[in-house]
C-alpha positions as CSV (number, residue, x, y, z in Angstrom):
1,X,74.9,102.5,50.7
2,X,72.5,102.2,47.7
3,X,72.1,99.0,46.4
4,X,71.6,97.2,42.6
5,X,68.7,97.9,40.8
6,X,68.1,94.3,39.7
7,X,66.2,92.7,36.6
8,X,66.0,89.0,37.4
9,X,64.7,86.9,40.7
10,X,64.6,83.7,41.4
11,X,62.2,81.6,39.8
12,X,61.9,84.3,37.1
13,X,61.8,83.0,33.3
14,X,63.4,84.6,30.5
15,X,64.4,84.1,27.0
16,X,66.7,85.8,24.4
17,X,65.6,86.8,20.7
18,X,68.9,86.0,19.3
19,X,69.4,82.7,20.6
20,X,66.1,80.7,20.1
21,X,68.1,77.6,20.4
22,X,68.9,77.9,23.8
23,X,65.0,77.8,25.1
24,X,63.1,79.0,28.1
25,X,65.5,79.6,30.7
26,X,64.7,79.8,34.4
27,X,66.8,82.1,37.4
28,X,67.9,79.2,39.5
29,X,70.5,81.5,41.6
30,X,71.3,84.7,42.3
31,X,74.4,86.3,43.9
32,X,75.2,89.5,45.2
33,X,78.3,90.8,46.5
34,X,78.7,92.6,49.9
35,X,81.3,94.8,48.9
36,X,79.7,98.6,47.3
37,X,80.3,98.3,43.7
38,X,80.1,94.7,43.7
39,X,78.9,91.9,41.0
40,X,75.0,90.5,40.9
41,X,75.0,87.8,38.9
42,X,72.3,85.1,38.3
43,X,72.9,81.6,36.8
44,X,70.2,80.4,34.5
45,X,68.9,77.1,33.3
46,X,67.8,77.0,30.0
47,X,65.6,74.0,28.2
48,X,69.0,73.0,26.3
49,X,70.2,71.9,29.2
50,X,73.0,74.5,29.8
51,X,73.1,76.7,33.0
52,X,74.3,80.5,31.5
53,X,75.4,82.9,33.9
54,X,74.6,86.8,33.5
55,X,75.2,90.2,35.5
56,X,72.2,91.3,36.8
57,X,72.7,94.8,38.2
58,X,70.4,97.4,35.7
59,X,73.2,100.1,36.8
60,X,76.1,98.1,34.6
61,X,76.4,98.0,30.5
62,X,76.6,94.6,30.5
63,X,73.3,93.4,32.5
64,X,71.4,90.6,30.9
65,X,68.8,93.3,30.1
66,X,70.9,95.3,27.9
67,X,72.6,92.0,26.4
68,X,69.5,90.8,25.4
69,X,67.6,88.5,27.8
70,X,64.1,89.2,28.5
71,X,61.0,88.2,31.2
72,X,59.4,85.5,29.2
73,X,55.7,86.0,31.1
74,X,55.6,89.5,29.1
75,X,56.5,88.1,25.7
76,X,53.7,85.5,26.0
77,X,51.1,88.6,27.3
């Protein structure tokens, strides 16, 4: 059984061009399902105070990656 590829990790920081509002956000969970074909997801806490949750598998159309969110350490290098 292959697993996800996944973007995020705990403790990673992130931000998203087209939502400057929300802040710097920081993985403060991730899950991963047992089952083969299963959801990743991570919940992030952004500097507005809300806690966003996002699919985290690189192999799905709708990971945070491809929605938009990127590793905040390689914006600021």
């Amino acid at each position: 059984m292959k697993g996800p590829r996944l973007y995020l990790r705990l403790g990673d920081r992130v931000w998203h061009p087209k939502h400057s509002a929300w802040g710097i956000g920081e993985v403060i969970e991730e899950r991963h399902s047992v089952l083969e074909g299963g959801t990743c997801i991570v919940r992030i806490l952004f500097q507005d105070g809300v806690e966003r949750s996002f699919i985290n598998n690189m192999d799905s159309e709708s990971c945070c990656y491809y929605m938009g969110l990127r590793l905040y350490d390689e914006f600021i290098l």
